[in-house]
C-alpha positions in Angstrom: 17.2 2.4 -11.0 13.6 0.6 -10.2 13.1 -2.2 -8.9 10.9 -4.8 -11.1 10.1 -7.2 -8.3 7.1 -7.0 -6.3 4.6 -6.2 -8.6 3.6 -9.2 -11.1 0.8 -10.0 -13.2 -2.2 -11.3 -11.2 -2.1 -15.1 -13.2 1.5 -15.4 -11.5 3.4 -14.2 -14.4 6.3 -11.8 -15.2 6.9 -8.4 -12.9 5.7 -6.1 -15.6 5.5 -2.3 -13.6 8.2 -1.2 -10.8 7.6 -1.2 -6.8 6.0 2.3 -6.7 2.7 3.7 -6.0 1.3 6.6 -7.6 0.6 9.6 -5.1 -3.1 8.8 -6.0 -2.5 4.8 -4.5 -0.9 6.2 -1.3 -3.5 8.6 -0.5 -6.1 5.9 -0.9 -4.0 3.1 0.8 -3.1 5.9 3.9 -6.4 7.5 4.0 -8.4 3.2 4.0 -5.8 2.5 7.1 -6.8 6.2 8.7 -10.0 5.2 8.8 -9.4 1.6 10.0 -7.2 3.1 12.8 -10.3 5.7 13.6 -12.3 2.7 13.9 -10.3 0.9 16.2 -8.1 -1.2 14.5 -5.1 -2.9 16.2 -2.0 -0.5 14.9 0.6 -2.3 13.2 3.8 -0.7 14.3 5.4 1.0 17.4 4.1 4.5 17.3 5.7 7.7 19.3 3.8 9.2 22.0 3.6 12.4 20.5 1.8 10.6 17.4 -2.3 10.4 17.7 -3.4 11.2 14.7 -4.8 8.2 12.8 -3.4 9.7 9.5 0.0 10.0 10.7 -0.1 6.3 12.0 -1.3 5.2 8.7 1.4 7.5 7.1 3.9 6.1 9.3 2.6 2.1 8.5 3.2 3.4 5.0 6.6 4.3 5.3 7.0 1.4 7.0 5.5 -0.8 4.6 3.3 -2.4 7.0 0.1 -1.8 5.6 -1.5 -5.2 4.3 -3.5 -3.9 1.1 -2.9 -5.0 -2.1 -3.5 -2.6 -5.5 -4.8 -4.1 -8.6 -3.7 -2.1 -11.5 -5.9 -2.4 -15.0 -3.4 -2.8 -17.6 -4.0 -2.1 -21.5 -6.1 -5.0 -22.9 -8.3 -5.8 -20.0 -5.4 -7.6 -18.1 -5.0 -7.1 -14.5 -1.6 -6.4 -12.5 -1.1 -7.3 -8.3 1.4 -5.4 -6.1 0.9 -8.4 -3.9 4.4 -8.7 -1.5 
């Protein structure tokens, strides 16, 4: 069963598509917080020594769920949908 809760339309209205990025979304969201980490941003999360990788931080962020991007889907009609948490 999904979930219906996170994800609402962006004028404050009903959830209208379930908690779940596509595999094109996570690639974009890791591979924006790769760079960030490359870049020298602060990492969110305790990471394991044997981690250094900026993608696998930004992979494990992901898992995590504490990345702090937002997705804006385009819906049918020209409305616009927020996975805002």
């Amino acid at each position: 069963m999904q979930e219906w809760v996170a994800c609402r339309r962006c004028d404050g209205g009903s959830p209208i598509f379930p908690k779940k990025y596509t595999r094109f979304e996570k690639a974009r969201i890791v591979g924006a917080r790769a760079l960030q980490i490359a870049m020298g941003a602060p990492v969110l999360i305790e990471v394991p020594e044997e981690v250094g990788n900026p993608i696998d931080i930004a992979m494990l962020e992901f898992e995590k769920e504490a990345i702090p991007i937002t997705v804006v889907r385009r819906l049918p009609g020209e409305s616009r949908a927020s996975s805002e948490k």
